[in-house]
C-alpha positions in Angstrom: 77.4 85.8 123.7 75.9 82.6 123.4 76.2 80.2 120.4 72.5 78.9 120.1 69.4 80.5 120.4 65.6 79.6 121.0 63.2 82.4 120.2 59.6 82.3 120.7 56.5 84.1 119.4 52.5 83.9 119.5 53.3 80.7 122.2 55.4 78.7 119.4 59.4 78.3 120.5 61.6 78.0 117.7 65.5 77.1 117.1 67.7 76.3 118.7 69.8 79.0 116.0 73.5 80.1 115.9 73.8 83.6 116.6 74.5 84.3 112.6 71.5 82.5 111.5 69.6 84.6 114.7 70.7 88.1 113.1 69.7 86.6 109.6 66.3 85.7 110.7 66.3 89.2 112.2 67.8 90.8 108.6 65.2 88.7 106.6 62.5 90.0 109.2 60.8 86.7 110.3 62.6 87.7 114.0 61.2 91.2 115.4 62.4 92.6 118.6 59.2 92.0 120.2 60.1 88.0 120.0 61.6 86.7 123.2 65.0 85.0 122.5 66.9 83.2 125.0 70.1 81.1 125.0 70.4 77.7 124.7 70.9 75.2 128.2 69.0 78.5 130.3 65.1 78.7 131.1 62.5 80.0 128.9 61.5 81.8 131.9 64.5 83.9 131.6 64.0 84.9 128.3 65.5 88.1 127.0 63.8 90.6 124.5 65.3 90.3 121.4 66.4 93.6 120.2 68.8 94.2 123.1 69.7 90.9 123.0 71.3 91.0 119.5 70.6 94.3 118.5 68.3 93.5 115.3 66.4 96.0 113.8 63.2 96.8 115.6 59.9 95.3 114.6 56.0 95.1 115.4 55.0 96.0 118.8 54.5 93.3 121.3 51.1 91.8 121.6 49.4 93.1 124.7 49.2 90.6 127.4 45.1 90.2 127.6 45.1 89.3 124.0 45.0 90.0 120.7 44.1 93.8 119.8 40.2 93.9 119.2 39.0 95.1 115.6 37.3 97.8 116.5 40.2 100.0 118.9 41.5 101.1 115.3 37.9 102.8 114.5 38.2 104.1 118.0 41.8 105.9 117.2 40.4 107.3 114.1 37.5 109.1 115.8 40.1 110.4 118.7 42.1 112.0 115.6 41.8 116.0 115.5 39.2 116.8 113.0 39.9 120.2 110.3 37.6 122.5 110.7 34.4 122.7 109.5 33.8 124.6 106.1 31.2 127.3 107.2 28.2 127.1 105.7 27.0 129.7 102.9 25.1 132.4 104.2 21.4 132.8 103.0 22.0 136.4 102.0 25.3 135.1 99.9 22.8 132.6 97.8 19.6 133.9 97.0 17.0 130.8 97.4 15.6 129.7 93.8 12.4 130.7 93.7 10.5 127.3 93.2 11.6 126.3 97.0 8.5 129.2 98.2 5.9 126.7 95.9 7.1 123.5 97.4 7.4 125.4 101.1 3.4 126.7 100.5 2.6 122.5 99.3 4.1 121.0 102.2 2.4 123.4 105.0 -0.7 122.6 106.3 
């Protein structure tokens, strides 16, 4: 394994790190496995993920590669959720209608 570490996340590298003070960023949680780590004296462009890189404990997902997650995909998610079912509604012959609703019914017609 190597002995120093850059890791990069949101576009900003950081390090170079020893591999201790790599799985202590990871322990302390400022390193998720989403981050891209790679050793020292190699290519950014060969970066590795983290978590299988050093095993750390796994973390918030990955941003997605068009951006940053809109706002409004959460209210989306929440409407896709499985509703209960509906209370049924009270049956006219369970409730008799009070009988002031026939004087406003005989107001309001024409």
């Amino acid at each position: 394994m190597a002995e120093r570490w850059y890791y990069t996340r949101n576009g900003q590298t950081h390090g170079p790190y020893t591999t201790a003070e790599i799985k202590q960023l990871a322990l302390a949680g400022v390193l998720h496995s989403s981050d891209l780590l790679w050793p020292e004296g190699t290519e950014p462009q060969v970066d590795l993920v983290a978590l299988p890189s050093v095993a750390l404990p796994a973390g918030p997902p990955p941003a997605s590669p068009s951006g940053p997650r809109p706002d409004w995909l959460s209210d989306v998610e929440e409407t896709a959720k499985p509703k209960p079912p509906a209370r049924p509604k009270p049956s006219e012959e369970s409730a008799p209608l009070p009988d002031w609703l026939d004087d406003v019914r005989q107001r309001e017609e024409p």
